[in-house]
C-alpha positions, 0 to 999 in steps of 0.5 A: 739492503743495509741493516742495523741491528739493535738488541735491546733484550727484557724491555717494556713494551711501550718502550721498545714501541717508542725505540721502533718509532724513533727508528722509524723516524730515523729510516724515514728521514734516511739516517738509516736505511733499514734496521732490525730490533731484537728484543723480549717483553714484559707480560703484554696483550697487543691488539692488531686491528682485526682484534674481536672480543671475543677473542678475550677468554678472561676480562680484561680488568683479571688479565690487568691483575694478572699483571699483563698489559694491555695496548692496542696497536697499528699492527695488522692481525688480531690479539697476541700474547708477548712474554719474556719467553718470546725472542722478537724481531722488529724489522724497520725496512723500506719495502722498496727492497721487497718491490713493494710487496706486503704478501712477499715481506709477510713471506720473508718474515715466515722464511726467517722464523723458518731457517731459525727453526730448520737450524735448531733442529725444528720443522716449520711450516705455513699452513695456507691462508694464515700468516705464522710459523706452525709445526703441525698444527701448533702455532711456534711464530706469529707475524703482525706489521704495519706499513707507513709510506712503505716503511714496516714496523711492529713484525715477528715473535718467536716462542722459545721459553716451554714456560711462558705459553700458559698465558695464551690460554687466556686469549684466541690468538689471532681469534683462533681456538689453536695450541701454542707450543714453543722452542723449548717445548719441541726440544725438549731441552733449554735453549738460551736467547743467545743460541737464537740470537747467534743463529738469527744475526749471521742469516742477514749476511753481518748486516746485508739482507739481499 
């Protein structure tokens, strides 16, 4: 499978919401056949649509002062967090190349947060029944798509950055009662975007996955 990859960098969510669904439109129409987005966020809530509540453990008017935003989203999953420390990737794939398989494509998405992770040094791991990356039993990867006409958007946040986890602590990620880590945190050294990046990109084959 063919795949374009774009790298927007620090981006505004609704931005890079509007990129996706211009490339979207783009797959769709088959002027693409399958491209990938990286890109970080400014301060963001997304709510999937399994987001409850209670999921919230601050109103959302004090997050809003917090200069966090707000947006609910066609992704599936609960409420998550996006900050700049994250590195996230936007896969827009015809799922034709993963036989039509939503359970298969999740897994993909796990197994490249995985082999990322396994190439810094970092074992990452499914824990059974929950979609995600975890190691031991903190949470470092977060999956949520959605699917239109068998086409995937929305997709997979990696936390890089030790000091953009405290505003997990405000929401249930996934409306679980679970622990962040991240990258950095696991290292205990910096890591830069660009060792992820340069890890990540020659895992789709120089734009060929399968």
């Amino acid at each position: 499978m063919e795949v374009e990859i774009f790298n927007l960098g620090l981006i505004e969510f609704k931005k890079g919401w509007d990129f996706q669904k211009e490339i979207f439109d783009k797959v769709s129409s088959g002027l693409l056949k399958s491209a990938l987005v990286l890109c970080r966020h400014y301060p963001v809530v997304t709510l999937g649509r399994n987001a409850k509540k209670f999921s919230f453990k601050i109103s959302q008017s004090e997050l809003k002062e917090r200069g966090i935003k707000i947006y609910p989203v066609e992704r599936g999953g609960g409420i998550t967090y996006h900050g700049p420390g994250q590195q996230i990737f936007y896969p827009i794939f015809n799922l034709r190349y993963f036989k039509n398989d939503l359970h298969l494509f999740l897994r993909y998405l796990e197994e490249m947060a995985i082999g990322i992770l396994t190439r810094l040094g970092i074992f990452g791991q499914r824990l059974s029944g929950l979609t995600g990356v975890w190691v031991n039993d903190k949470k470092i990867s977060s999956v949520g798509i959605a699917v239109k006409n068998w086409i995937s958007y929305h997709g997979l946040s990696l936390n890089i950055k030790a000091d953009d986890l405290f505003n997990f602590s405000l929401i249930r990620p996934c409306g679980m009662d679970i622990e962040m880590t991240s990258v950095e945190t696991l290292l205990g050294r910096e890591v830069s975007f660009e060792e992820v990046t340069s890890i990540a990109e020659p895992s789709l084959n120089n734009r060929y996955i399968g």
